[in-house]
C-alpha positions as a printed NumPy array, in Angstrom:
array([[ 79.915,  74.444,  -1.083],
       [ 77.389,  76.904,  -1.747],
       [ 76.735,  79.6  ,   0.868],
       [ 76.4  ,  79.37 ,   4.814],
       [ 76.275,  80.692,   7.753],
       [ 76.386,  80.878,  11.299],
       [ 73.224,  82.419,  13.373],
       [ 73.29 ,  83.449,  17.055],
       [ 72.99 ,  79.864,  19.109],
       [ 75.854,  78.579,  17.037],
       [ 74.064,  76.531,  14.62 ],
       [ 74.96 ,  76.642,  10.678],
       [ 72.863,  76.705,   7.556],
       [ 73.747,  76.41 ,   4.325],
       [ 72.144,  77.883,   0.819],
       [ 73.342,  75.949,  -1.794],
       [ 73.28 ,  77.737,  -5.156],
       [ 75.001,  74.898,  -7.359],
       [ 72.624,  73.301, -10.228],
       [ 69.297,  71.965,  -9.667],
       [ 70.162,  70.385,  -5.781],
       [ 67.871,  72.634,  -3.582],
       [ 64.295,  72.064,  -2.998],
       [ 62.292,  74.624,  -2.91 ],
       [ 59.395,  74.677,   0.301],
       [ 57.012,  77.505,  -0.05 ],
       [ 56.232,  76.767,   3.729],
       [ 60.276,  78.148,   4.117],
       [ 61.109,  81.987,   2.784],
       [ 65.347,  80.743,   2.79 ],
       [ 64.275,  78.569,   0.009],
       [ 66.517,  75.897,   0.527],
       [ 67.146,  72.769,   1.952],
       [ 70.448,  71.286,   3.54 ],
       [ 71.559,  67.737,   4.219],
       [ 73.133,  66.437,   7.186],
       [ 76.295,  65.858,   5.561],
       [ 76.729,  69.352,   4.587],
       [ 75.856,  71.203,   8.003],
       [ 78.823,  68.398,   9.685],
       [ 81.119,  69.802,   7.1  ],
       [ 80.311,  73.349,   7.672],
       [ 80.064,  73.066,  11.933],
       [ 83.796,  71.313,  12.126],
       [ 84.855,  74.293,   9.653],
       [ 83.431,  76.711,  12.023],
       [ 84.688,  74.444,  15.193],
       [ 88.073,  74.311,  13.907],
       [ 88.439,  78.143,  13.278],
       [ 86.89 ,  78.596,  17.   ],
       [ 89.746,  76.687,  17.863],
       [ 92.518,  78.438,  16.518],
       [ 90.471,  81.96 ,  17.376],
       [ 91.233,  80.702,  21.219],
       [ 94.596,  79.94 ,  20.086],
       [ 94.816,  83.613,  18.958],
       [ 93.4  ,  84.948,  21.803],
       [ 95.464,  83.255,  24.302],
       [ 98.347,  84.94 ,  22.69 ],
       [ 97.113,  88.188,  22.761],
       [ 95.929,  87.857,  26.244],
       [ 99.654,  86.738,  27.382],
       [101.368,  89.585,  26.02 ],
       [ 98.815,  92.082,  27.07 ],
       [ 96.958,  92.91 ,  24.243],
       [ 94.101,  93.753,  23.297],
       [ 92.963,  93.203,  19.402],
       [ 89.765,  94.858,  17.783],
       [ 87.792,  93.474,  14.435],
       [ 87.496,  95.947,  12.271],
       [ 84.968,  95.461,   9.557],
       [ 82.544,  97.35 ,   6.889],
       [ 81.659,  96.931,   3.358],
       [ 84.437,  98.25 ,   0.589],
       [ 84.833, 102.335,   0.348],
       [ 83.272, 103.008,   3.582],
       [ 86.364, 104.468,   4.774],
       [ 87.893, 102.199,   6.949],
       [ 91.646, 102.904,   6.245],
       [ 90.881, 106.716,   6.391],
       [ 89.909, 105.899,   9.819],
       [ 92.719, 103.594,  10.493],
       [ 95.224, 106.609,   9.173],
       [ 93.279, 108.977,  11.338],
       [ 93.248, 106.952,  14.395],
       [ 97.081, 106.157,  14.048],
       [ 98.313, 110.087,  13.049],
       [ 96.44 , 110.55 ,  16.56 ],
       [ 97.477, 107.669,  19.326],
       [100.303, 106.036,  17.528],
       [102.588, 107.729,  19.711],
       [100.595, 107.358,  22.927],
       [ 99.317, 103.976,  22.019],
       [101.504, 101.225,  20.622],
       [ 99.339, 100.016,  18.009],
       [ 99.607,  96.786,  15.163],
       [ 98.052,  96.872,  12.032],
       [ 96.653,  93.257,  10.523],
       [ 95.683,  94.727,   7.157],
       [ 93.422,  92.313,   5.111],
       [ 92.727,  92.673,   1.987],
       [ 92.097,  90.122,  -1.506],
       [ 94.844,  91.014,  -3.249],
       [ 97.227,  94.552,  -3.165],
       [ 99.094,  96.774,  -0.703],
       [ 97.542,  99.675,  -1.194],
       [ 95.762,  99.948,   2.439],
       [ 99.171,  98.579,   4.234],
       [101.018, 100.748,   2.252],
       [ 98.181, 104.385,   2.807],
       [ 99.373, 103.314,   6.652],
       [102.665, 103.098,   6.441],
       [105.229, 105.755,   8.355],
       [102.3  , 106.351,  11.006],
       [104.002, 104.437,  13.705],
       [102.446, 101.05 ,  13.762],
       [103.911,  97.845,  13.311],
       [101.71 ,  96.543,   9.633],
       [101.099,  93.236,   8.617],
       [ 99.704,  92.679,   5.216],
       [ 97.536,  90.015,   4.759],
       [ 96.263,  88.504,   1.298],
       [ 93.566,  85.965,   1.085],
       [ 94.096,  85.732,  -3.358],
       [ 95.195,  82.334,  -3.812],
       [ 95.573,  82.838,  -7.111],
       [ 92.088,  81.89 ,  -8.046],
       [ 90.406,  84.489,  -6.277],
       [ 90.305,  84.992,  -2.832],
       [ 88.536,  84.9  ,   0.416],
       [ 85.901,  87.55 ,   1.128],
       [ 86.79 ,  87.612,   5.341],
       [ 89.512,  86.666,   7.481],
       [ 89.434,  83.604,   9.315],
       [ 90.953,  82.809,  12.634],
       [ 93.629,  80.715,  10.915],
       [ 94.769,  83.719,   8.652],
       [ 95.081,  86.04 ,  11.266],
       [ 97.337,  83.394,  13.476],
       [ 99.825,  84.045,  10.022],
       [ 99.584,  87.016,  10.127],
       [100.538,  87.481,  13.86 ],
       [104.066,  86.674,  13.361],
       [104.544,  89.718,  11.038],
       [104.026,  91.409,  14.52 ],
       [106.132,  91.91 ,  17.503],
       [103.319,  91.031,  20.41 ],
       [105.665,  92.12 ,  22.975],
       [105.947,  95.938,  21.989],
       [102.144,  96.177,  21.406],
       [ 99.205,  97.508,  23.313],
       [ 96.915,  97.194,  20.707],
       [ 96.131,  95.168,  17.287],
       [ 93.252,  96.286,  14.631],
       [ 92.383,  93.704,  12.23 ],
       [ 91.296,  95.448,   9.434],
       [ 89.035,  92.71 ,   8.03 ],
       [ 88.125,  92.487,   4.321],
       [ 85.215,  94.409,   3.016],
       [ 82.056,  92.915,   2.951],
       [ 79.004,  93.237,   4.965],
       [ 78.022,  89.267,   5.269],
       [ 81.062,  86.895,   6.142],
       [ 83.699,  88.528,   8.163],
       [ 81.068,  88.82 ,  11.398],
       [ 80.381,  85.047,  10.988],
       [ 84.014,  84.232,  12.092],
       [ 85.768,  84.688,  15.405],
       [ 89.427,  85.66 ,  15.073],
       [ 90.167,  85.834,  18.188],
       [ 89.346,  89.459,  19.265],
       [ 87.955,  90.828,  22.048],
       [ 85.674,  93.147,  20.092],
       [ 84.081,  93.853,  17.216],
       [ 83.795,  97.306,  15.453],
       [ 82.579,  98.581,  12.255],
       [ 82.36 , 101.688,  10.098],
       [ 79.155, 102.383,   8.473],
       [ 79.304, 105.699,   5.51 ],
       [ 76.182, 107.416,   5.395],
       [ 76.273, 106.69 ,   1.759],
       [ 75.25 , 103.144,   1.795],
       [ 71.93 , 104.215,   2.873],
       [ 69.956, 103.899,   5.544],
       [ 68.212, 100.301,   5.27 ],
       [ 72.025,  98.175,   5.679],
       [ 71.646,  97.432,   9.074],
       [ 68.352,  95.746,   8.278],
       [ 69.522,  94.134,   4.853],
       [ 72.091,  93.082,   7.115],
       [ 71.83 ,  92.71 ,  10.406],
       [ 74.524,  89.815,  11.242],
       [ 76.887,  92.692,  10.661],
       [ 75.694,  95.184,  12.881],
       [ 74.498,  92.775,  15.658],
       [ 77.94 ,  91.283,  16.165],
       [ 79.299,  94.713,  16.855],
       [ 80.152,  96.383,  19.795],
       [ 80.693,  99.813,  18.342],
       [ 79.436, 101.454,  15.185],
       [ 81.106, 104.318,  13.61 ],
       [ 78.863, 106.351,  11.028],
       [ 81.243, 107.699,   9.044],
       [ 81.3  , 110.351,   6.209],
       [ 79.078, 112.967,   7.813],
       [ 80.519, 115.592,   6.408],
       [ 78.731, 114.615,   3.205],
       [ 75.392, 114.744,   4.939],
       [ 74.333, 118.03 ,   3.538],
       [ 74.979, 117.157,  -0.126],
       [ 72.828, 113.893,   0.468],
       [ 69.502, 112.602,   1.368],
       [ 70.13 , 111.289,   4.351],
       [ 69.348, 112.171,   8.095],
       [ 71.611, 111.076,  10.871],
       [ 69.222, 109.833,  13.419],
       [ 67.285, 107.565,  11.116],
       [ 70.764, 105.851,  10.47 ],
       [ 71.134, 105.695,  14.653],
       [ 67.531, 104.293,  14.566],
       [ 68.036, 101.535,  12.234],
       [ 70.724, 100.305,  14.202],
       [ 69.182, 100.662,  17.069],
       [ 66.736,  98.069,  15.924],
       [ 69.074,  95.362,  15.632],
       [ 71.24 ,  96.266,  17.926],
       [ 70.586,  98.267,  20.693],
       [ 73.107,  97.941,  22.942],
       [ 76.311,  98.983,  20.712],
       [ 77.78 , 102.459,  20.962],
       [ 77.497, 104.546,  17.948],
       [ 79.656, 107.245,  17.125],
       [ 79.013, 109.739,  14.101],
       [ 82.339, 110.833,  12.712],
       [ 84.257, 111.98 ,   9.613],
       [ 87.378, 110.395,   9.179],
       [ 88.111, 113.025,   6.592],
       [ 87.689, 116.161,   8.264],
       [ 88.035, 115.184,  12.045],
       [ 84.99 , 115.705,  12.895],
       [ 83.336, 113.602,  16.181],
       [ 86.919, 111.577,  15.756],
       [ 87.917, 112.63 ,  19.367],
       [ 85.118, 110.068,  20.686],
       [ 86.197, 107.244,  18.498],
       [ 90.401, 107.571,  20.263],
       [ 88.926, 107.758,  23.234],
       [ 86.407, 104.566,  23.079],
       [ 89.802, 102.693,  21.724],
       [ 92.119, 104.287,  24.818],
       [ 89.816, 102.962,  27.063],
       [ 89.786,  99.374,  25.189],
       [ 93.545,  99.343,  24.82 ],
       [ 93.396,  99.712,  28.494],
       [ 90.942,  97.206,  29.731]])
């Protein structure tokens, strides 16, 4: 199918990388063109999803919880977080994991004995596997959780900074961890990511010193593409500005 995705109104383009089929207009910097035929495909796969992400979200909503997107590229630390976050308010908070990954159990299995109910979640069908969560995986993956005993659901989404934001799963926010060493340009290489967020944790600061990096021109580039989000600088490892990240999620476990 070649690439897609989904911008801001809702409408869905498509960058097809298969043989000699794209046309190249100088007059366009994507490079490509799409037929009509294509974006139909692509908008009922996106309508369909937004379906079941409702589906998902009425469930949620009737047993009182509240679920949170979790997303980031790979090794920015999101299941150091996620052990963190459930050492702290697993006892407090009652708290289910969806853990999404391509293929292993290593995450669901770094978070097990910390309290939370954990459902893994594979997208390897054997031929590869999908680079997000869709709203259709997650609805699976709900009945490896007891809705009634929860407050609160993460969905730790697979890493990768492009697809997972595209797709609704039927949270009621979005979250992300950023590591200071992916550099400072990602939020404008891209920004789909860190404009469909509500809350941006800047993570690994405890490596600041050792690298060239400065926190407040990370804050500043999100800032320009999203400047509404709440951004927290923490380190998952050593604790450090963690406090403000189990209190944002107390609050949203509440609401």
């Amino acid at each position: 199918m070649g690439r897609f995705h989904r911008h801001d109104d809702g409408t869905v383009h498509s960058h097809d990388h298969d043989g000699h089929d794209h046309e190249h207009d100088h007059g366009d910097h994507s490079g490509y063109a799409t037929g009509g035929e294509r974006i139909e495909v692509l908008e009922a796969i996106f309508a369909e999803n937004d379906n079941r992400a409702e589906v998902n979200r009425t469930a949620f909503d009737s047993h009182g919880v509240r679920a949170l997107n979790l997303m980031s590229s790979p090794g920015s630390g999101k299941t150091t977080v996620l052990a963190a976050t459930l050492d702290e308010l697993a006892g407090a908070v009652r708290i289910g994991i969806i853990e999404g990954d391509i293929a292993t159990d290593i995450d669901a299995a770094a978070l097990e004995g910390r309290g939370a109910q954990i459902s893994l979640l594979n997208t390897s069908n054997g031929f590869g596997g999908e680079c997000h969560l869709d709203a259709p995986m997650v609805h699976r993956a709900l009945h490896g959780l007891n809705l009634d005993t929860l407050d609160l659901v993460i969905i730790e989404n697979v890493g990768n900074l492009v697809c997972p934001a595209e797709f609704d799963v039927g949270e009621h926010a979005k979250a992300m961890v950023y590591s200071v060493t992916e550099g400072e340009d990602k939020p404008l290489k891209y920004p789909v990511m860190f404009r469909s967020v509500d809350l941006v944790l800047l993570n690994k600061i405890d490596l600041v010193p050792h690298l060239d990096a400065d926190v407040a021109t990370y804050i500043e580039r999100v800032r320009q593409v999203n400047p509404s989000a709440a951004i927290l600088p923490v380190s998952a490892r050593t604790g450090e500005g963690m406090a403000a990240w189990f209190d944002w999620l107390r609050a949203f476990s509440l609401t």
